[in-house]
N, C-alpha and C positions, 0 to 999 in steps of 0.2 A: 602625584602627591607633591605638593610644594616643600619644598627642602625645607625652608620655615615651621612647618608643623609637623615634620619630621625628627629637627634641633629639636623644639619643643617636647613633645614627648618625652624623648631620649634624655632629656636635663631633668626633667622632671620625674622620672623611672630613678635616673641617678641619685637625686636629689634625698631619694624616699631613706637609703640607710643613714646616711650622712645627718639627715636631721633628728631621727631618730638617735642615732650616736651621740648629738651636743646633747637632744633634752636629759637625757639619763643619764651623762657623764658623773654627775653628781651625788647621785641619789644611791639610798644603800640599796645593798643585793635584795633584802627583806623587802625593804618598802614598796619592790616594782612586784611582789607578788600580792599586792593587800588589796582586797576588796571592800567595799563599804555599801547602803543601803541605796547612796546616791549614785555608784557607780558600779554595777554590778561585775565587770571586766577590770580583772587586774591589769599593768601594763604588760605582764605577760603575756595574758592572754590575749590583748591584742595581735601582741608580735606573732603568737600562734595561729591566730587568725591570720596574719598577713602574708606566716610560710603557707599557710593551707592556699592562699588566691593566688599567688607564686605559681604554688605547684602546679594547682589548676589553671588556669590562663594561661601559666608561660608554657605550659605543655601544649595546651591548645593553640597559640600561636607559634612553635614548635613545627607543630602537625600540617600548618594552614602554610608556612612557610616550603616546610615539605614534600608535601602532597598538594598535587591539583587539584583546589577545591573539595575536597573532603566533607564526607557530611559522618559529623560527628555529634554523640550523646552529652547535652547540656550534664556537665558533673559540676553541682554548688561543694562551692569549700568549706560549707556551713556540714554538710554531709562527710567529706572528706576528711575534715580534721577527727572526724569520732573515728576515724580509722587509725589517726596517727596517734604520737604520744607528746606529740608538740606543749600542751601543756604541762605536762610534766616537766618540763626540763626548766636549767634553770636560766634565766632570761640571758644571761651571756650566752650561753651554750645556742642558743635560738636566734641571737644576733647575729653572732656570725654564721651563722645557719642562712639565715635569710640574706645578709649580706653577699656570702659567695654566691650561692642562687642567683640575685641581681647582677654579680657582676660575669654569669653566664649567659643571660640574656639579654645582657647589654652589649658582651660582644658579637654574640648573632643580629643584633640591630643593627652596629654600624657598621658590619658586613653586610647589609642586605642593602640591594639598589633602590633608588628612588620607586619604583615600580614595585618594587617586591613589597612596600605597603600597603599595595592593593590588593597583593592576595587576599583572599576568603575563605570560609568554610559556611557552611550550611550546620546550623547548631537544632537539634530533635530533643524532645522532652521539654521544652520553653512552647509557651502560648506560641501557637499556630508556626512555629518553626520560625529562626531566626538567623540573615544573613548577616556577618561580622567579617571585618577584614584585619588583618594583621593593625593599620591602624586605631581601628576604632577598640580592637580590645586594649592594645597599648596606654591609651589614652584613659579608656574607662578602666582599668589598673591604677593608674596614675592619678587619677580624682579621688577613685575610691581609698588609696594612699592617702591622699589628702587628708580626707576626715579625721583618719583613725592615727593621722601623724598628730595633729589637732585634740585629738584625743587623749594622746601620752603625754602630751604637751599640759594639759591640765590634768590629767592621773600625780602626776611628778609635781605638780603645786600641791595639790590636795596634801600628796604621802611625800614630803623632802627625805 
């Protein structure tokens, strides 16, 4: 794994609280829980979402770190969050929620060797089984960050 796409990642995994912290710095407590017709996800509930693929992926890559190759059950965070109570809470309480989380498996990242991004696991219950390695979930965490940063990012203009 080239160190380059390794950086990468890992700034970008970084990057996810941080931005999330400027867009909302402003905005009242209320307004990040308001829903509307156009936008059916309060900013909350995004952040809920975001602890829910947290949990899920950074466990699974956890596990893929851990253990040799492991063949473990696709768990969607869409499933997971109805277990939690992530919603409910109130969007500070969920920020730094999600925040420390991040900043635990950011430091299992930049303890792990260039090599140790290549570990994998074998993921059951996705079409026809699927193999994922410590990088590629990192990364697809990180896009999927992306969106839904992009997302609070216009929640927070809609509701100042």
């Amino acid at each position: 794994m080239a160190q380059q796409e390794i950086q990468s990642a890992i700034a970008a995994l970084a990057d996810t609280p941080v931005r999330i912290s400027k867009a909302t710095e402003n905005a009242s407590p209320s307004s990040l829980h308001l829903r509307s017709e156009e936008e059916a996800w309060s900013v909350n509930d995004v952040i809920a979402h975001l602890r829910a693929c947290a949990d899920v992926w950074g466990s699974s890559i956890e596990k893929m770190i851990s253990l040799d190759h492991p063949t473990m059950r696709y768990v969607s965070p869409r499933t997971w969050i109805r277990k939690k109570t992530y919603r409910d809470l109130p969007f500070a309480a969920n920020l730094a929620a999600f925040a420390s989380q991040r900043l635990k498996l950011l430091d299992l990242l930049h303890g792990l060797p260039a090599d140790g991004w290549s570990r994998g696991a074998m993921f059951t219950a996705t079409t026809r089984g699927r193999q994922q390695t410590v990088h590629s979930y990192a990364v697809r965490l990180a896009e999927h960050e992306n969106g839904h940063c992009q997302q609070i990012e216009r929640l927070v203009e809609l509701y100042p």
